[in-house]
C-alpha positions in Angstrom: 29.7 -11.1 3.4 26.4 -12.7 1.6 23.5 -12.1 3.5 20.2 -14.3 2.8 16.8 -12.0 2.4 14.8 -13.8 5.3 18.0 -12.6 7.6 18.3 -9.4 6.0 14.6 -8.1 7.0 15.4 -9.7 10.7 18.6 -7.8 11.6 18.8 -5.4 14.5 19.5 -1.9 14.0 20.3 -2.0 10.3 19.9 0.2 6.9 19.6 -1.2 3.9 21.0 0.4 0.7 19.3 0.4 -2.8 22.6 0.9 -5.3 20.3 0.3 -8.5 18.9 3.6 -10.4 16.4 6.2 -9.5 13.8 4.9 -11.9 14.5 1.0 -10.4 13.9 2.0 -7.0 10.8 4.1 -8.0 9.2 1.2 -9.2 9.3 -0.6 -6.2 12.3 -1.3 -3.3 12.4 -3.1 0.0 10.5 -1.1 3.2 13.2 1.7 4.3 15.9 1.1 1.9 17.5 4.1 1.2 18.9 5.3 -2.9 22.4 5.5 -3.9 22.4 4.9 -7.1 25.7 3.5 -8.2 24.7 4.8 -11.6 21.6 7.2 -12.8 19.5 5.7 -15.1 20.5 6.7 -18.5 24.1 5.9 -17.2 22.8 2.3 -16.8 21.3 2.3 -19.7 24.6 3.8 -21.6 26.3 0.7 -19.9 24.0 -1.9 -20.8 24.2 -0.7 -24.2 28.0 -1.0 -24.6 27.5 -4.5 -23.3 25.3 -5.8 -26.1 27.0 -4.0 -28.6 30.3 -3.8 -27.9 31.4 -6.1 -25.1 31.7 -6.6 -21.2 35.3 -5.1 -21.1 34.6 -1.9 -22.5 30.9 -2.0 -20.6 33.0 -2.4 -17.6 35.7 0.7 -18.6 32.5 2.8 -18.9 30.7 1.7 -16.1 34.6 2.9 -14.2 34.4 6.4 -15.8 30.5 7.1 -14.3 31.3 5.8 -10.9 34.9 7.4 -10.3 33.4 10.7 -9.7 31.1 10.1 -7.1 33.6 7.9 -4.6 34.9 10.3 -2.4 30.9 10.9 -1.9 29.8 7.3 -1.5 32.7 6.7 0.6 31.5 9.3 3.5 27.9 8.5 2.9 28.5 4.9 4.0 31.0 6.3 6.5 27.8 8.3 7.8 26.3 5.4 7.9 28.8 3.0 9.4 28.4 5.1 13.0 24.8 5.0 13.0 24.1 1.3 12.1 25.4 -1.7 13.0 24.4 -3.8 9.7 24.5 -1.8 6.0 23.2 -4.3 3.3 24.0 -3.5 0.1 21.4 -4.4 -2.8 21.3 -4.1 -6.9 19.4 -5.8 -9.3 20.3 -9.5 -9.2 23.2 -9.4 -6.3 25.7 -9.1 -9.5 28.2 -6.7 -10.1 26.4 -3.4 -8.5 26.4 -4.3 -4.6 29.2 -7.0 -4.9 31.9 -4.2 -5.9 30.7 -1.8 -4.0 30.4 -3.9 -0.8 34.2 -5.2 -1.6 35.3 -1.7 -2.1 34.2 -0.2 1.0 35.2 -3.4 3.0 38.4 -2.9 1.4 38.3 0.5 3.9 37.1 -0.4 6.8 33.8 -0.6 6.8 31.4 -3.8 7.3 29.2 -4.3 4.5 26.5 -7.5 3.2 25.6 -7.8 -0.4 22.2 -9.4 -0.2 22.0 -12.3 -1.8 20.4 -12.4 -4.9 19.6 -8.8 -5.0 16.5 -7.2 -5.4 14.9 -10.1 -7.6 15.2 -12.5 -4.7 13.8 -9.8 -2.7 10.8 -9.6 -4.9 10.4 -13.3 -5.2 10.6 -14.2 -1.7 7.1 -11.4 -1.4 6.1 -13.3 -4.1 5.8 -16.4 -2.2 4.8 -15.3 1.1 1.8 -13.5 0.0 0.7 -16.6 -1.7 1.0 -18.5 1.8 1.1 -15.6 4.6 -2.7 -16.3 5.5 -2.3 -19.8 6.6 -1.0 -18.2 9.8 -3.0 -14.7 9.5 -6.7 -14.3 9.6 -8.0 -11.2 8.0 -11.3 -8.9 10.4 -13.1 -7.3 7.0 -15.0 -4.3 7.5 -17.7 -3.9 5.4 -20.2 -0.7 4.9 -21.9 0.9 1.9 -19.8 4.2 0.5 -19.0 6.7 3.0 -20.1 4.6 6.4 -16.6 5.2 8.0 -14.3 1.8 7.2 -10.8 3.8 6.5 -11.8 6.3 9.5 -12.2 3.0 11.7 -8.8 1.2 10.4 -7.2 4.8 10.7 -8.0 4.7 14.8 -7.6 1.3 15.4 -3.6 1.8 13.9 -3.7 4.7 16.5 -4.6 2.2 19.0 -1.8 -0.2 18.1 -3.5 -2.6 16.4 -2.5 -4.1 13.0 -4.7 -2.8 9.8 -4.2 -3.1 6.0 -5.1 0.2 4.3 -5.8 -1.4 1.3 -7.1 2.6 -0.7 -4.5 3.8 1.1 -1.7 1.8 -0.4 -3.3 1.5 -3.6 -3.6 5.7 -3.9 -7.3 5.2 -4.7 -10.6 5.1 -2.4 -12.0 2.1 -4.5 -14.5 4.2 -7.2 -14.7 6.2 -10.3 -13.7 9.0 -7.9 -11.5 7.4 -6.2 -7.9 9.5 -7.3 -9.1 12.9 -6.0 -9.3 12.1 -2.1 -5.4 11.3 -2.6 -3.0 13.7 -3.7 -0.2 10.8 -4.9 0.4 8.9 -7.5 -0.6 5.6 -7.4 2.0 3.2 -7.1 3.3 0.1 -9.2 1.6 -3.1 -9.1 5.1 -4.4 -7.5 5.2 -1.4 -5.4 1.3 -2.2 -4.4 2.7 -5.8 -3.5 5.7 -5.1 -1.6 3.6 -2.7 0.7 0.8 -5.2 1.2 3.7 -7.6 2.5 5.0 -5.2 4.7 1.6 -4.5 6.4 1.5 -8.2 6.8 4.6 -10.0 7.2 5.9 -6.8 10.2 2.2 -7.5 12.1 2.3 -8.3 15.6 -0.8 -10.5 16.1 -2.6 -13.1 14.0 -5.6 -10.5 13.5 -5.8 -7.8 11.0 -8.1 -5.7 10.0 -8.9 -4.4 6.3 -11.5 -3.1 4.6 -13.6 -4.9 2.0 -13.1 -4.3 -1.7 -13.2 -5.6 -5.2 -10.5 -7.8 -6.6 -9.2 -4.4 -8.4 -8.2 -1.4 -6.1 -8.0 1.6 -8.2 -4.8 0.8 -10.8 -3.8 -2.2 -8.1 -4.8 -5.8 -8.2 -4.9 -7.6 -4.9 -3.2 -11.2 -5.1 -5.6 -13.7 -5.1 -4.5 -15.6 -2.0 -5.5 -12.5 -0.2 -8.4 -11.7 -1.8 -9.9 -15.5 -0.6 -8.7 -14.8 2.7 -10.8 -11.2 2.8 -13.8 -12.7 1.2 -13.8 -16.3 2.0 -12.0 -16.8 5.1 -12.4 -13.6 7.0 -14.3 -13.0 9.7 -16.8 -10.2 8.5 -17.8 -7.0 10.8 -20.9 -4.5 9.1 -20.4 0.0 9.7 -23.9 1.2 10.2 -24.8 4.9 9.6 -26.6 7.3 8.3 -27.0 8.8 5.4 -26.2 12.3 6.8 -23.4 11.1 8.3 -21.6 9.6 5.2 -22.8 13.1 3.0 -20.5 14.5 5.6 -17.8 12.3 5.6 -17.8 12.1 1.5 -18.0 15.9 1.8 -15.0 16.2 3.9 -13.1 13.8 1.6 -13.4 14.9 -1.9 -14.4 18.4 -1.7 -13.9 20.7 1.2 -10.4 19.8 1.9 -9.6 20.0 -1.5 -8.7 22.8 -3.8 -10.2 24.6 -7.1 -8.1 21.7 -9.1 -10.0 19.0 -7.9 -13.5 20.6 -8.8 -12.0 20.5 -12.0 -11.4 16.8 -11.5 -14.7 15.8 -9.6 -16.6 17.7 -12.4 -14.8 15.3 -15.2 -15.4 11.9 -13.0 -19.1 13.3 -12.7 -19.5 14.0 -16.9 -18.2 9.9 -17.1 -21.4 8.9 -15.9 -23.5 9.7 -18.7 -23.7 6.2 -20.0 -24.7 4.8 -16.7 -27.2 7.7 -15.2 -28.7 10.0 -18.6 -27.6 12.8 -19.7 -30.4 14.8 -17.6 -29.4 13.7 -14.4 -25.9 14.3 -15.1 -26.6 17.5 -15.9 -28.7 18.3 -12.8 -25.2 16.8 -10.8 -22.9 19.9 -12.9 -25.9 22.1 -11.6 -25.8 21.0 -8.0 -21.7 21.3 -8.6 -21.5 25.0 -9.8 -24.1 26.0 -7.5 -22.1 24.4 -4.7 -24.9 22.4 -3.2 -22.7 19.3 -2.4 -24.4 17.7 0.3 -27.5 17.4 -1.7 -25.3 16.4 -5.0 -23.7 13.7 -2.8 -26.5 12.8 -1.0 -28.3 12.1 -4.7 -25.1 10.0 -5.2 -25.4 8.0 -2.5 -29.1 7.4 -2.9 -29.6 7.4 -6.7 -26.3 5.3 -8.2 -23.8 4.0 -5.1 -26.4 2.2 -2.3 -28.5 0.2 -5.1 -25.0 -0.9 -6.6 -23.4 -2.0 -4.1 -26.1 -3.4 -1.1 -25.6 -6.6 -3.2 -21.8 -7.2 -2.1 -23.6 -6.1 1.8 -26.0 -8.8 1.8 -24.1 -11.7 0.8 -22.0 -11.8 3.9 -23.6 -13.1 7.3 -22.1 -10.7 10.2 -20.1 -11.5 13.1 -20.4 -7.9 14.5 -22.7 -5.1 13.6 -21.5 -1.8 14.6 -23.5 1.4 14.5 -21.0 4.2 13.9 -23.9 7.0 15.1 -22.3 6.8 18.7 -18.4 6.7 17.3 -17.3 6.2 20.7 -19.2 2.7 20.9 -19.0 1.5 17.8 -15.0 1.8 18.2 -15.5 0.2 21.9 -17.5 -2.8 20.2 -15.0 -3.4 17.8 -11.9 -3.2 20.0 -13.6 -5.5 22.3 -14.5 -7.9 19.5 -11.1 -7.6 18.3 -9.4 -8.7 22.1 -11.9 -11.9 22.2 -10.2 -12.9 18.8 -6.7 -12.8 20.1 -7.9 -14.1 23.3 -9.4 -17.2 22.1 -10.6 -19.2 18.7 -12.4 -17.0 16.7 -14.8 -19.5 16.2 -15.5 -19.2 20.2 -16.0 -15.7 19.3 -18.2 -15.8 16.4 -20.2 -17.8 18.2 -20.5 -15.4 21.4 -21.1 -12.3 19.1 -23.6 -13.8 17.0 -26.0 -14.8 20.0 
């Protein structure tokens, strides 16, 4: 049985199965697909080889000697797999050869099976598309704040709460700045990857609303689609954090150094060395100082005050404000903005802009 993509993500109790190599699905697969590799990587590879050079019979005698082995295995894997789900959707590369004979051979055995159509590539396509339309029905909250005001804490409790949010440092392994790789401890992932996830977060959301945190067109190693970006930037509705500076030094504290280890002083000290160009040599040096003599509040405090706040209160003040929230009183601020959030789903937002910009 062929199965259509759009059908495939919709289907009740179901697993779907990533038959392509380890290194494919690294590089980006559909949300909760699992990997059995029909063949490891430089056993595709081998194959494709004999292909070119030698010819599709032989690449297809080849292809018969890697998978043999591993039948017996596949065949109680999917068996496993059979009395847990009700729907097992079989993917490869294109829909070709992959997923087609292995959905025929364990049909052949009892077991129900769909080879998604297409494969992977129509997977990839149909995200593709989507994002480029997905905010004609959507409507993006931005949250806005300078460095260290508390926009990923806030979208972290609001997704406690139940409430759609799109994590965009999060996804993107990378808070957004020259330091942004040591407050995560993964790699980041492929642009594809970075995609896929962004769909996810947006095609699986329960309401119209969704909340995400402003950034630049470039998130870490990530590009966000430009469809998107319009609809953060142009077509959002816009809510400010509002906090001290003693409360971000915390926060940025917390972040990049105290829960990290020796390794990442190692790392914070190189991101610091890069900014010779942009700050003197002298006042990079006194940062190394504050470093080694482990005065990081006032190191990040200098930060804050010195480089970050005069670069970036430009991209605060072009935006007019639907809701200010002051993130002193945490219980509040999260109150004002849950509230604000349950007038948008309530009624037009443009009611609501309107009633919170009296």
């Amino acid at each position: 049985m062929v199965v259509e993509i759009e059908k495939a993500l919709q289907l009740e109790n179901s697993i779907l199965v990533d038959v392509r190599t380890e290194k494919e699905y690294n590089e980006d697969h559909i949300k909760n697909a699992i990997n059995l590799p029909l063949f490891h990587t430089d056993e595709h590879k081998d194959i494709g080889t004999i292909y070119k050079m030698v010819g599709q019979k032989e690449a297809i005698e080849k292809g018969f000697d890697y998978v043999s082995p591993k039948l017996k295995e596949m065949y109680l894997e999917f068996g496993r797999l059979a009395s847990e789900y009700d729907n097992i959707i079989i993917y490869c590369a294109r829909g070709g050869m992959r997923s087609g004979s292995l959905v025929n051979l364990i049909s052949s055995i009892g077991i129900n099976a769909y080879q998604l159509k297409g494969g992977y590539k129509s997977y990839r396509n149909y995200v593709l598309d989507y994002l480029k339309t997905a905010m004609e029905d959507k409507k993006f909250v931005s949250v806005h704040g300078l460095t260290g005001a508390g926009k990923t804490d806030l979208l972290i409790d609001l997704e406690k709460r139940g409430i759609d949010v799109v994590d965009l440092e999060g996804i993107a392994k990378n808070s957004g700045s020259i330091f942004g790789v040591i407050a995560f401890d993964e790699l980041p992932p492929t642009q594809k990857h970075f995609e896929t996830q962004l769909f996810n977060k947006i095609y699986f959301s329960k309401e119209r609303y969704i909340f995400i945190e402003s950034e630049s067109r470039q998130v870490g190693r990530c590009n966000i689609p430009k469809e998107i970006f319009i609809a953060m930037t142009d077509e959002s509705l816009h809510i400010l954090l509002e906090t001290s500076v003693s409360a971000r030094v915390e926060r940025l504290c917390r972040d990049y150094i105290y829960s990290k280890n020796e390794e990442n002083m190692d790392a914070l000290k190189e991101c610091i060395v890069r900014f010779r160009k942009r700050l003197s040599n002298k006042v990079v040096d006194e940062y190394l100082e504050l470093l080694d003599n482990r005065k990081y509040e006032e190191l990040v405090e200098r930060y804050l005050v010195e480089y970050y706040d005069p670069l970036y209160e430009y991209s605060i003040d072009k935006y007019e404000y639907d809701l200010v929230a002051d993130l002193e009183d945490g219980v509040t601020a999260i109150d004002s903005v849950i509230d604000y959030y349950r007038e948008c789903t309530r009624v037009d937002w443009r009611d609501v802009r309107n009633e919170f910009t009296k």
